[in-house]
N, C-alpha and C positions, 0 to 999 in steps of 0.2 A: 520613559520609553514610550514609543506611539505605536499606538494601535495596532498599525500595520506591522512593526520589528516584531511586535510579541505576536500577533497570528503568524507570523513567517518563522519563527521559532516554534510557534506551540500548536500549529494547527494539526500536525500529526496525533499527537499525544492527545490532543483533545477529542477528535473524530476517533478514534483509536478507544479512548476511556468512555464517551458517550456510547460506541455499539458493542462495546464489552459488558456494562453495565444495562442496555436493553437487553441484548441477549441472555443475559441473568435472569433477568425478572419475567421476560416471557416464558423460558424455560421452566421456571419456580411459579409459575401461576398455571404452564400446563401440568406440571408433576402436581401440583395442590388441584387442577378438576380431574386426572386421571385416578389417584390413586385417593382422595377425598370422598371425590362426588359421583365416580367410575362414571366420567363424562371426556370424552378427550377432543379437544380445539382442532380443529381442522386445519389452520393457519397458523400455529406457532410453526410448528418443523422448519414450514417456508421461509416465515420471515427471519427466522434464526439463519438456515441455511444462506438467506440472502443475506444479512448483516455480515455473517463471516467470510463472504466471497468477497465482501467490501473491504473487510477488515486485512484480508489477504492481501489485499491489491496494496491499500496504504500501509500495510506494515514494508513493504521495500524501499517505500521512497526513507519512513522511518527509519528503519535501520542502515539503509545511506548515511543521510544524514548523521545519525550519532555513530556512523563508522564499526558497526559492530555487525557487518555481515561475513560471512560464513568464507574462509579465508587459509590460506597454508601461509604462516609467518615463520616457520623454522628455516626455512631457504630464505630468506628474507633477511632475518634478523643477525645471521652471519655476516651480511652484508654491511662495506662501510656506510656511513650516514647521507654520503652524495648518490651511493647508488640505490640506497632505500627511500631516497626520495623521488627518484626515475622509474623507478618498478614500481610504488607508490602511483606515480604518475599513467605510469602506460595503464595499470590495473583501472583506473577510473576511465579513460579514454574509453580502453574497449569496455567499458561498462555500458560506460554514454553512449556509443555507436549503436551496443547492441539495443536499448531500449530507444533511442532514437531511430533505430530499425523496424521496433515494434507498434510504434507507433501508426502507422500507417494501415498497419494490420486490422488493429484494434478499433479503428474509425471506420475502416470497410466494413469490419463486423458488427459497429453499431449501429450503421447505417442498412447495413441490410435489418437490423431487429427491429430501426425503424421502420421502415417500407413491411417489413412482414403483419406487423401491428400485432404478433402475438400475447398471448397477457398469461398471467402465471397463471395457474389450476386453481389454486385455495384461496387467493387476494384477490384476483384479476385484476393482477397490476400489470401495468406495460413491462415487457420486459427488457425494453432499452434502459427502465432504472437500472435494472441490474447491470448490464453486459457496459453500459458505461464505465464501470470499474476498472476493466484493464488499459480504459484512454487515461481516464484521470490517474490512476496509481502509474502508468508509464510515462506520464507527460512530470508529474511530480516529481517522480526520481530520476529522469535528465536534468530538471532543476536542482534537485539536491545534488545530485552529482558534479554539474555544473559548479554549483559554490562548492563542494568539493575540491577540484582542480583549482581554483582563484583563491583559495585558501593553501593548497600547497605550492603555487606561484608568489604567494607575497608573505610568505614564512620561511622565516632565518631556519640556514640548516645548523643543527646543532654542532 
């Protein structure tokens, strides 16, 4: 398998496990200077708060991808095999339009956080890190989405 097949496969799960796993540990080192050293970090909250905004963004395109987003299948599931692949179908369509709608959105927003040059309170970090989030998590899950549909275009209906 190259390089590329396994980041295109795992790059969710991997950015996903790495700012789960930070978020951990800076949380457990500010509860160890608060309630240890009755000293508290000025800077975890944020960067925590910012890891999970991140984590937010890339868990859609994730849950795309492995198909396990939030869904009514009882209307669904009554249906024969030809029409559950067309409801199937239309359900990613308007998925796709709508975050291909968003898209657009989310780049004017970054661009303005560019041009504003604002920087976070406790890092003074720029805050176009952040706010890039909902370009790269919307542009991701058009993609997963995308292979989504090409996936139920070239699979035998049962």
């Amino acid at each position: 398998m190259s390089f590329v097949k396994w980041l295109d496969d795992h790059i969710e799960e991997c950015a996903l496990g790495v700012l789960l796993i930070l978020m951990t540990i800076v949380m457990s080192i500010q509860v160890i200077a608060r309630y240890a050293f009755s000293y508290s970090l000025t800077w975890s909250e944020e960067i925590t708060r910012y890891m999970f905004i991140w984590s937010g963004f890339l868990s859609i395109s994730y849950s795309y991808k492995k198909g396990i987003v939030i869904k009514i299948e009882q209307f669904v599931n009554v249906l024969p095999s030809s029409l559950k692949k067309a409801v199937s179908i239309l359900e990613k369509l308007a998925a796709f339009a709508f975050f291909a709608y968003m898209i657009p959105f989310a780049y004017k927003f970054l661009i303005a956080s560019v041009q504003s040059g604002q920087l976070s309170p406790a890092v003074r970090l720029p805050m176009y890190f952040i706010q890039v989030a909902p370009l790269v998590g919307f542009a991701l899950t058009t993609v997963r989405i995308a292979e989504g549909i090409v996936k139920e275009f070239t699979e035998k209906t049962n």
